[in-house]
C-alpha positions in Angstrom: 0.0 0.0 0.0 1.4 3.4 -0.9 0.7 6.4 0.7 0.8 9.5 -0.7 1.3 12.4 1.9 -0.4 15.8 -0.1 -3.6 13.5 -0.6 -6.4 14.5 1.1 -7.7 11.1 1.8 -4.5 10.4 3.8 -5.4 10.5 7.3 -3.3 10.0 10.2 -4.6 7.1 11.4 -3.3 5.1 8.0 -0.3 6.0 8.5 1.5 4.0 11.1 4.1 5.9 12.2 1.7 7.7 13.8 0.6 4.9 16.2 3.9 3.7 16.9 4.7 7.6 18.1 1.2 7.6 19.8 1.5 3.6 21.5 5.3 4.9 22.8 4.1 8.1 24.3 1.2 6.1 25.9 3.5 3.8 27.3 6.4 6.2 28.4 3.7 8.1 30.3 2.3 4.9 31.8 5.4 3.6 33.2 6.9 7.0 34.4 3.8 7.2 36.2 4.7 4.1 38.1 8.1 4.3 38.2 8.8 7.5 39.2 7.4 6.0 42.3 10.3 4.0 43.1 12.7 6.6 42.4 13.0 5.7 38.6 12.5 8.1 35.5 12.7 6.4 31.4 16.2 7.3 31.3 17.5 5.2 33.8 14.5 2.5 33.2 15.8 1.9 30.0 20.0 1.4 31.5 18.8 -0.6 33.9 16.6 -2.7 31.7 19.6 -2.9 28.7 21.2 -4.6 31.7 18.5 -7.2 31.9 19.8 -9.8 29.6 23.3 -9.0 29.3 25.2 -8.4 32.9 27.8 -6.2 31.3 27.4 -3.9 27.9 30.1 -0.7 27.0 27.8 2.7 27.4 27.6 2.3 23.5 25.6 -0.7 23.5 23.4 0.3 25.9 22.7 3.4 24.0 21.8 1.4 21.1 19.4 -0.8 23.0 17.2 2.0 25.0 17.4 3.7 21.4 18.8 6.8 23.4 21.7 8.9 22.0 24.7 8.1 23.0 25.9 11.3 25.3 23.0 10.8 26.7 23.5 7.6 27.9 26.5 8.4 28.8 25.1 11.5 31.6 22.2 8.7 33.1 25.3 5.8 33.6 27.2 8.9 35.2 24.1 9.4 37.6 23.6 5.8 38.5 27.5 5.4 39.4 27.0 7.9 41.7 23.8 6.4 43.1 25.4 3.0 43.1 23.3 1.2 40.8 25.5 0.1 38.3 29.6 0.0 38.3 31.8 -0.5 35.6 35.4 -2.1 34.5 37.2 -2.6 31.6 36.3 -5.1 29.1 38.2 -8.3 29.8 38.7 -8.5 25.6 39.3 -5.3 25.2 40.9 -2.7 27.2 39.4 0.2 25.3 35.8 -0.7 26.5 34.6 0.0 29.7 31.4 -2.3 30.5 28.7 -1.1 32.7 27.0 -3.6 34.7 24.3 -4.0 37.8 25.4 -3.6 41.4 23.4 -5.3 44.1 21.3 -2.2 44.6 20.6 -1.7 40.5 19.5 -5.4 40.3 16.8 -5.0 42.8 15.7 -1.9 41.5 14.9 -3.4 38.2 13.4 -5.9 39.7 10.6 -4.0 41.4 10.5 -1.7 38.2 10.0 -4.9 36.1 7.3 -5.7 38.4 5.7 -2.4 37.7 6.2 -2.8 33.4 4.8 -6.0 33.4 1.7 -5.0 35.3 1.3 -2.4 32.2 2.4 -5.1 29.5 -0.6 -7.1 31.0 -3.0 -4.9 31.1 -2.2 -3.6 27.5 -2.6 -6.9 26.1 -5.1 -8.4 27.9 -7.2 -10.2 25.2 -5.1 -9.9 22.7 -3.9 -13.2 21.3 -0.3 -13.6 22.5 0.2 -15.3 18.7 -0.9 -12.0 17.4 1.5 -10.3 19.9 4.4 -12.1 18.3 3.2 -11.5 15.1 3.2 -7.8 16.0 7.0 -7.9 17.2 8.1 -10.0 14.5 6.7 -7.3 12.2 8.0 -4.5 14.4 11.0 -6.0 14.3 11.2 -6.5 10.1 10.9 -3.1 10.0 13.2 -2.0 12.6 15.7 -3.8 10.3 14.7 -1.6 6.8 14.2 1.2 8.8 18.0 0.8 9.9 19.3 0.1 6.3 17.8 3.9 5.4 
């Protein structure tokens, strides 16, 4: 399906890049909301949640996976070394990386913040066939991957 943006049939609500914008601002407000009450803003949410899978990722790759720029990043790991959620070290490979990774503190914090983003995850997609909700990611994820080759 081709879009055509000067039409005047085109309406927002064919285009979706407009609910992917709209879905993320829903959830960013959503979780902030509970989050905030455990001392947590996005930012730091999406560090500590990079750290999730993989104990210890350079400030680069944990840019890339909380899609936040890298200077950025680099500010909100700054913050939590000094709040003593995460620590970091030099990359056992390769001395020119340093690695952040969890402290004792930052891995209970994510905990109790996962706690709080699954409640939302479950209440978003409550009723929603879970095979339709890996549908959804796989197609999310196919475009990720063209969007990336632009």
């Amino acid at each position: 399906m081709k879009l055509i943006i000067d039409d005047p049939k085109h309406l927002k609500a064919d285009w979706p890049f407009y609910w992917i914008s709209q879905i993320n601002a829903a959830y960013a407000d959503a979780l902030d909301r509970r989050i905030r009450l455990i001392g947590l803003d996005i930012p730091r949410w999406r560090a500590l949640v990079s750290l999730y899978e993989d104990q210890h990722l350079s400030v680069s790759e944990i840019a890339d996976y909380s899609a936040q720029k890298l200077n950025t990043t680099t500010k909100v790991i700054q913050r939590m070394i000094k709040d003593e959620l995460v620590a970091t070290r030099v990359r056992p490979t390769d001395g020119r990386v340093t690695e952040v990774c969890l402290t004792d503190k930052g891995d209970r914090l994510r905990k109790v913040a996962l706690v709080e983003a699954r409640a939302i995850y479950d209440q978003a997609f409550a009723g929603i066939d879970p095979a339709r909700v890996r549908e959804m990611n796989k197609l999310m994820s196919e475009l990720l991957e063209t969007l990336k080759k632009l």
